[in-house]
Backbone as JSON Lines, residues from 0, in Angstrom:
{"i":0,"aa":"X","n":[-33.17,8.86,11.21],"ca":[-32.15,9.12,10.21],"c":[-32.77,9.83,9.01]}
{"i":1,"aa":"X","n":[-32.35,10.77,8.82],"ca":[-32.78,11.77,7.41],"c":[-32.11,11.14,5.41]}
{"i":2,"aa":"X","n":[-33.27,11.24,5.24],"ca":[-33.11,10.33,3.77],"c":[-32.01,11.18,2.93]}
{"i":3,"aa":"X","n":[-31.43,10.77,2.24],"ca":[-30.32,11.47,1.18],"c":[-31.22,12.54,0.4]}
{"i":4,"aa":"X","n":[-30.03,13.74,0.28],"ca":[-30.65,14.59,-0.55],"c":[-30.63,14.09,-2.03]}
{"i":5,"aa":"X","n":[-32.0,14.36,-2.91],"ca":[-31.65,13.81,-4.09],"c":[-31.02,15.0,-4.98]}
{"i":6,"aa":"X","n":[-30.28,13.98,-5.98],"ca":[-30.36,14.84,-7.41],"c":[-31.05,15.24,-8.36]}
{"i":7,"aa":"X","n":[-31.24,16.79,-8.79],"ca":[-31.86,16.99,-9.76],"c":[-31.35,17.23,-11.31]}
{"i":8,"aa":"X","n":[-32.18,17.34,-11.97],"ca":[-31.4,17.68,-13.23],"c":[-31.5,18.98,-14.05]}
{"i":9,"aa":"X","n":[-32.06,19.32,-13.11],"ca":[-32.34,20.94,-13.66],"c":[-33.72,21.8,-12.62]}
{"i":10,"aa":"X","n":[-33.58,22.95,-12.39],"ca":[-34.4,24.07,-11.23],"c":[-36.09,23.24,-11.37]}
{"i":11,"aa":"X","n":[-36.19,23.04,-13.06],"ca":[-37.79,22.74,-12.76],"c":[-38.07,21.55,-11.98]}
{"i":12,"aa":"X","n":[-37.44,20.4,-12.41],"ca":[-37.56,19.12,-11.5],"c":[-37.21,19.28,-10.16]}
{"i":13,"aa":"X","n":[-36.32,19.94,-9.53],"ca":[-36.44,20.38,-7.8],"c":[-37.3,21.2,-7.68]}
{"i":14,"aa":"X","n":[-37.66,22.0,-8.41],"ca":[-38.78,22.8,-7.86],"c":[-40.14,21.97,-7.4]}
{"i":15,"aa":"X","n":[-40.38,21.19,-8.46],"ca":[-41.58,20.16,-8.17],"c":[-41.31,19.55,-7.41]}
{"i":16,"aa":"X","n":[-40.4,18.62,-6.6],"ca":[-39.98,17.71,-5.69],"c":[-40.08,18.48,-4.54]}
{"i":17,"aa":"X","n":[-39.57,19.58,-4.34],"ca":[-40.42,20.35,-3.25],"c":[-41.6,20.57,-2.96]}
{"i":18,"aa":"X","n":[-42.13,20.92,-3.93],"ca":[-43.79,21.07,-3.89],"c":[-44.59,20.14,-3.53]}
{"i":19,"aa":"X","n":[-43.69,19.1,-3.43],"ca":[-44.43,17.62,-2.99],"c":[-43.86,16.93,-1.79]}
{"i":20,"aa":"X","n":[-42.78,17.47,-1.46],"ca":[-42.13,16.52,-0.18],"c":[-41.57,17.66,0.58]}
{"i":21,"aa":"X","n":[-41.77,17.54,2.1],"ca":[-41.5,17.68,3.2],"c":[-39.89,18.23,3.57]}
{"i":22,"aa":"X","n":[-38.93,19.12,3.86],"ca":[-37.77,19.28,3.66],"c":[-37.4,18.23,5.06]}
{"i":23,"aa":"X","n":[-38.32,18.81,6.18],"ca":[-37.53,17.89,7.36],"c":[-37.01,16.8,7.19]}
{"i":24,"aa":"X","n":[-37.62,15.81,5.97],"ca":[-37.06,14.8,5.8],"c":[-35.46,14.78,5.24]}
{"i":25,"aa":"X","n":[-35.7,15.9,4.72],"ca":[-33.62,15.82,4.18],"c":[-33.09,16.69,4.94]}
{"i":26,"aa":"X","n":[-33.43,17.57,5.45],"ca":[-32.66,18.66,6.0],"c":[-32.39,18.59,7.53]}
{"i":27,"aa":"X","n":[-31.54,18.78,8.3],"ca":[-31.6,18.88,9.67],"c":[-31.57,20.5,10.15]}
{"i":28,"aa":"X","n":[-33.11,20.58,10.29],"ca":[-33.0,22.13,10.69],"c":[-32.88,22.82,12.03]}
{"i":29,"aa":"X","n":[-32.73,21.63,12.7],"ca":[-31.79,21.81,14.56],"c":[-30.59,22.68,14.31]}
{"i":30,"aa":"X","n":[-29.87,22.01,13.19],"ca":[-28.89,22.91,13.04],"c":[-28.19,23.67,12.47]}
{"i":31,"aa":"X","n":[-29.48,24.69,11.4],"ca":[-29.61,25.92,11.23],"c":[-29.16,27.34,11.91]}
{"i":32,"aa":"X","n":[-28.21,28.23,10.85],"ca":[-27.73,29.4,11.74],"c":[-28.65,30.19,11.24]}
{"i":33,"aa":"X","n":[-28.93,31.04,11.73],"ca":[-29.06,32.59,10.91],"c":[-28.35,33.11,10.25]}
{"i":34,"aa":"X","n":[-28.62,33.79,9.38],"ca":[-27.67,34.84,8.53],"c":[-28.42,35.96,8.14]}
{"i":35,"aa":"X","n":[-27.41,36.95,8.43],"ca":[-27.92,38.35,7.72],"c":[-27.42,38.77,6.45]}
{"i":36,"aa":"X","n":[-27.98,39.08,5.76],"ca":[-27.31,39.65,4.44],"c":[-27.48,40.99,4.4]}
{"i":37,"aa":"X","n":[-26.66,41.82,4.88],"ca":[-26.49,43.34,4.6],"c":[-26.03,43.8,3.14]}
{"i":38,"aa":"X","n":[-26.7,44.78,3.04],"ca":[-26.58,45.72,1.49],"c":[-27.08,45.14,0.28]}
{"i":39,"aa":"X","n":[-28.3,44.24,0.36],"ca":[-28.57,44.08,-0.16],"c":[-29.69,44.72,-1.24]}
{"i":40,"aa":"X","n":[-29.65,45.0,-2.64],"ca":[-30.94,45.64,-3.12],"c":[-31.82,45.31,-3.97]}
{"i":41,"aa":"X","n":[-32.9,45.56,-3.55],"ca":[-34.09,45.39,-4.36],"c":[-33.39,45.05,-6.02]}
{"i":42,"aa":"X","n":[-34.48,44.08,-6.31],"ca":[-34.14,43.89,-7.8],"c":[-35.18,44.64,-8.96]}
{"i":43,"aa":"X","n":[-34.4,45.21,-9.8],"ca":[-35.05,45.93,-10.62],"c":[-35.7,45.11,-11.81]}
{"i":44,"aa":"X","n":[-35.28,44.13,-11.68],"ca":[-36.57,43.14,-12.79],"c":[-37.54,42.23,-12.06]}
{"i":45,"aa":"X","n":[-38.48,42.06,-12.63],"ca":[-39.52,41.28,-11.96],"c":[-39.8,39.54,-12.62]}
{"i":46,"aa":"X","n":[-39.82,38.54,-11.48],"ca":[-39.41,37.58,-11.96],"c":[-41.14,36.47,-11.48]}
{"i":47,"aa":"X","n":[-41.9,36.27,-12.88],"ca":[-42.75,35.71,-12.51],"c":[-42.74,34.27,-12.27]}
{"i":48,"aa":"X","n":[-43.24,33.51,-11.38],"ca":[-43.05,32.32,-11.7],"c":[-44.24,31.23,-12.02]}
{"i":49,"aa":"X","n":[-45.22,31.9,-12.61],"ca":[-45.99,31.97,-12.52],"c":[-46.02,30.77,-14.42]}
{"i":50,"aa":"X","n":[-46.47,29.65,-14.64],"ca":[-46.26,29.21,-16.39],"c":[-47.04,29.42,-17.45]}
């Protein structure tokens, strides 16, 4: 059984909770589609994420 997804309270605190835990545990990726995203374009700003 896959654990509940948690809540965050904002991008930085999920970002770290990823960085530390495993998705298989929340996610069921058996049943994952593909998707294509057509027309998509390059972004003209550059986004560091770097702190």
């Amino acid at each position: 059984m896959r654990q509940p997804m948690p809540e965050f309270k904002n991008e930085d605190e999920e970002r770290e909770f990823w960085a530390t835990h495993d998705s298989s545990e929340y996610v069921d990726w058996s049943k994952g589609k593909r998707a294509v995203f057509q027309n998509l374009k390059p972004s003209t700003r550059y986004f560091s994420t770097a702190s």
